[in-house]
Residue frames as a rotation matrix with the C-alpha (Angstrom) as fourth column:
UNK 1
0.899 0.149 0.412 3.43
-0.305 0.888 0.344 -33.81
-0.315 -0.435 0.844 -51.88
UNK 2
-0.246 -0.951 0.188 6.98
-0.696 0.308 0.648 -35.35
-0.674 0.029 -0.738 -51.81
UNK 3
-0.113 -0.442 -0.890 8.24
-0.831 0.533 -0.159 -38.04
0.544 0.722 -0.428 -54.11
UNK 4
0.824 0.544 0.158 7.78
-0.542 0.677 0.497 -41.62
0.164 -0.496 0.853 -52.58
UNK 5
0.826 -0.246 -0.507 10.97
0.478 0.782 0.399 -42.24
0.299 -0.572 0.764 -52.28
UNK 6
0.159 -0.132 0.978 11.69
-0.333 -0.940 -0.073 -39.11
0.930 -0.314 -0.194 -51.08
UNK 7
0.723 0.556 0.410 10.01
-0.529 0.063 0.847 -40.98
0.445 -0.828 0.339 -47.99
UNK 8
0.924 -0.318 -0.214 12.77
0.350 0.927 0.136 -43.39
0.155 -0.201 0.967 -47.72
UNK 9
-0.045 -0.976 0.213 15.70
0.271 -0.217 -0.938 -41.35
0.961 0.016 0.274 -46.78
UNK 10
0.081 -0.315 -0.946 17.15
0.895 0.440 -0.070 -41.50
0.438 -0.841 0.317 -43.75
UNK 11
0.951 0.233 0.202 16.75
0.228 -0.972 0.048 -38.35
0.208 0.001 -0.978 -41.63
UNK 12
0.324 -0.890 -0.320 20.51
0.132 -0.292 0.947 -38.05
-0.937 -0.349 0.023 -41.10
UNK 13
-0.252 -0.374 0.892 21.01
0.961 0.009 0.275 -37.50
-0.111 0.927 0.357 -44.91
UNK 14
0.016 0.211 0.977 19.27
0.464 -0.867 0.179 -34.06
0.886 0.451 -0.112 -44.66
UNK 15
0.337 -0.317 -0.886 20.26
0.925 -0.066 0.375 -33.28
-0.177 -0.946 0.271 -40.80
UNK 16
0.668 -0.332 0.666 23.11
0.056 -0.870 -0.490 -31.66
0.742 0.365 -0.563 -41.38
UNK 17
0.249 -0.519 -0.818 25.94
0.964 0.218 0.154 -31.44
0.099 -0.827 0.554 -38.98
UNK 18
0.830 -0.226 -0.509 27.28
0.359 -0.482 0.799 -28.73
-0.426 -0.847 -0.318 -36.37
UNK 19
0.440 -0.810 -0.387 30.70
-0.562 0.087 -0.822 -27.21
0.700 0.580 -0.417 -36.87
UNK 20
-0.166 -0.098 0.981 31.36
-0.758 0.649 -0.063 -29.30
-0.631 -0.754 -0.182 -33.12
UNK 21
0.817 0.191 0.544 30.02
-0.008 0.947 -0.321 -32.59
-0.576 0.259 0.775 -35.29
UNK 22
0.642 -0.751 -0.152 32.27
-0.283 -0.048 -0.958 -31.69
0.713 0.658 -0.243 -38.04
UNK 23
0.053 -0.869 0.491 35.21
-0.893 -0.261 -0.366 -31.26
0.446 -0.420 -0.790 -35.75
UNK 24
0.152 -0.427 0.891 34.61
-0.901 0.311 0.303 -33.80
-0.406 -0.849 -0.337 -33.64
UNK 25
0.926 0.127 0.355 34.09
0.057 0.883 -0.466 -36.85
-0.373 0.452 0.810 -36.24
UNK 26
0.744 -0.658 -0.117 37.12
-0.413 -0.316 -0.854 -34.97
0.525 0.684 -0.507 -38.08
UNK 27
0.116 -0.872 0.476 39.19
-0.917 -0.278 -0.286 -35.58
0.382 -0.403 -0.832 -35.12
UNK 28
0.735 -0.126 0.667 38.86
-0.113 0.946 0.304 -39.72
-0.669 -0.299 0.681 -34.84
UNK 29
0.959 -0.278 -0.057 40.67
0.161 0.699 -0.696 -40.08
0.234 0.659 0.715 -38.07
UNK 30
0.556 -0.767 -0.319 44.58
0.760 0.314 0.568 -41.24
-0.336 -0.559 0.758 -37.35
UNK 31
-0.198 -0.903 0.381 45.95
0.970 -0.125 0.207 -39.29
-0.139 0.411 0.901 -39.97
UNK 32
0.454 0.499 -0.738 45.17
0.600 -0.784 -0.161 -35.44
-0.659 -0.370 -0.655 -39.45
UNK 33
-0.208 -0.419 -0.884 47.09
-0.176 -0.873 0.456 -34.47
-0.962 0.250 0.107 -42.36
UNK 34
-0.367 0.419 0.830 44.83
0.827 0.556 0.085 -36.39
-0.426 0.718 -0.551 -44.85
UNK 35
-0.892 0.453 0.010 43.15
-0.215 -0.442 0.871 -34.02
0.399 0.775 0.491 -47.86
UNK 36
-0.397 0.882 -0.253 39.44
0.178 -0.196 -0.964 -32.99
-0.900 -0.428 -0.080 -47.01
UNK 37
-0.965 0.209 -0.157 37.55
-0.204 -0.231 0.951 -32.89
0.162 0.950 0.266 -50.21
UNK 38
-0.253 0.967 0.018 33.51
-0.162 -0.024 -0.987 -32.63
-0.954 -0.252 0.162 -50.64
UNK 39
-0.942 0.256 -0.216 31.16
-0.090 0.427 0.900 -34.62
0.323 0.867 -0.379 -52.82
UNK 40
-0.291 0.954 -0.067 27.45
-0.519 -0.217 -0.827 -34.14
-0.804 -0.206 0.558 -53.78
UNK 41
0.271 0.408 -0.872 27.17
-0.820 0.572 0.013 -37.50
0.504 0.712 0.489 -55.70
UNK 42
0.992 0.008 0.123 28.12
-0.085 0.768 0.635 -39.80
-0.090 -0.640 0.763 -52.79
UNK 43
0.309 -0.927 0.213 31.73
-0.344 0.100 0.934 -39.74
-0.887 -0.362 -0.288 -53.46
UNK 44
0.393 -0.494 0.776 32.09
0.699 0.709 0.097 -40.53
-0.598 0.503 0.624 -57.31
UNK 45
-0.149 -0.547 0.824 33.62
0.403 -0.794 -0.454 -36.74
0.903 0.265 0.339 -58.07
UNK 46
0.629 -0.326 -0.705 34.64
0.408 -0.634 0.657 -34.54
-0.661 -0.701 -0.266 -54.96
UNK 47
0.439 -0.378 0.815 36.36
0.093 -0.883 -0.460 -31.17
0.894 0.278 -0.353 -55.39
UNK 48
-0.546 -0.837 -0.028 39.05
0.386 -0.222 -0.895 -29.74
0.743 -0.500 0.445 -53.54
UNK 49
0.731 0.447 -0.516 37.50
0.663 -0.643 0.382 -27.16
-0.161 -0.621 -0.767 -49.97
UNK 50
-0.072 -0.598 0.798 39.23
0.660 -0.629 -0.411 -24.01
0.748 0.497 0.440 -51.24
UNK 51
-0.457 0.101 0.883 37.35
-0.311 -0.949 -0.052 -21.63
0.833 -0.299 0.466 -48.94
UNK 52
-0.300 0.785 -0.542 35.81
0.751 0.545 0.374 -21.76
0.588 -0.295 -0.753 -45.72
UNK 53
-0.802 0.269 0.533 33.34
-0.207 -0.963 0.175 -18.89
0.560 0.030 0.828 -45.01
UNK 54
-0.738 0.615 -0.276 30.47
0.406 0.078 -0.910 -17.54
-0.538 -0.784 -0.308 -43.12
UNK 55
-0.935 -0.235 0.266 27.42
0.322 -0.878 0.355 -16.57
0.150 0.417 0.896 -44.13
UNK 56
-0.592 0.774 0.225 23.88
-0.797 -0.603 -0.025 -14.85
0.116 -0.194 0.974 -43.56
UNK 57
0.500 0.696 -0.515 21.81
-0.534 0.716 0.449 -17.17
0.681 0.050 0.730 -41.55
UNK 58
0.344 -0.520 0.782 24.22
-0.887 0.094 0.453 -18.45
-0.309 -0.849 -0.429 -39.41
UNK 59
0.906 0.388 0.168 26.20
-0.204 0.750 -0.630 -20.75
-0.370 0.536 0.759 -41.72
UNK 60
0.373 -0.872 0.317 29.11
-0.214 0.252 0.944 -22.31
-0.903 -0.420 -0.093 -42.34
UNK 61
0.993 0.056 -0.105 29.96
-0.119 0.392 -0.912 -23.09
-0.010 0.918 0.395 -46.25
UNK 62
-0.374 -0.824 0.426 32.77
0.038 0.445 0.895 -25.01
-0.926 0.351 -0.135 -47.88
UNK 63
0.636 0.169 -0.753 33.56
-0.486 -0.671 -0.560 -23.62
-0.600 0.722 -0.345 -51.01
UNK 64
0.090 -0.729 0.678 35.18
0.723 0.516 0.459 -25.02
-0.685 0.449 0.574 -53.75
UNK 65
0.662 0.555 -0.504 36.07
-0.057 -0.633 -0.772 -22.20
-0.748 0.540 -0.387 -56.26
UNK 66
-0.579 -0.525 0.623 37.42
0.548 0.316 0.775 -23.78
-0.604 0.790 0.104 -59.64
């Protein structure tokens, strides 16, 4: 049994996106030579994207490797 407020997240938080979503959201912003960086605390530490790779499973990964 989940957490109860497990229940309360929005199913677009655990979606996931496409590389096509990626790209295509990527390509509204004006400045295309802006820094990409990735955060798994909502945005109060983000790491550089060092790597971007494929792998078993049909998957896309951004890698940071510090």
């Amino acid at each position: 049994m989940s957490a109860p407020e497990e229940k309360n997240v929005p199913a677009w938080v655990n979606r996931g996106k496409t590389i096509k979503q990626l790209i295509g959201e990527l390509g509204t912003f004006d400045d295309q030579d802006m820094k990409v960086v990735i955060s798994l605390d909502g945005g109060a530490t983000h790491k550089q994207i060092s790597l971007v790779g494929r792998q078993k499973g049909n998957l896309c990964v951004l890698m940071n490797c510090e």
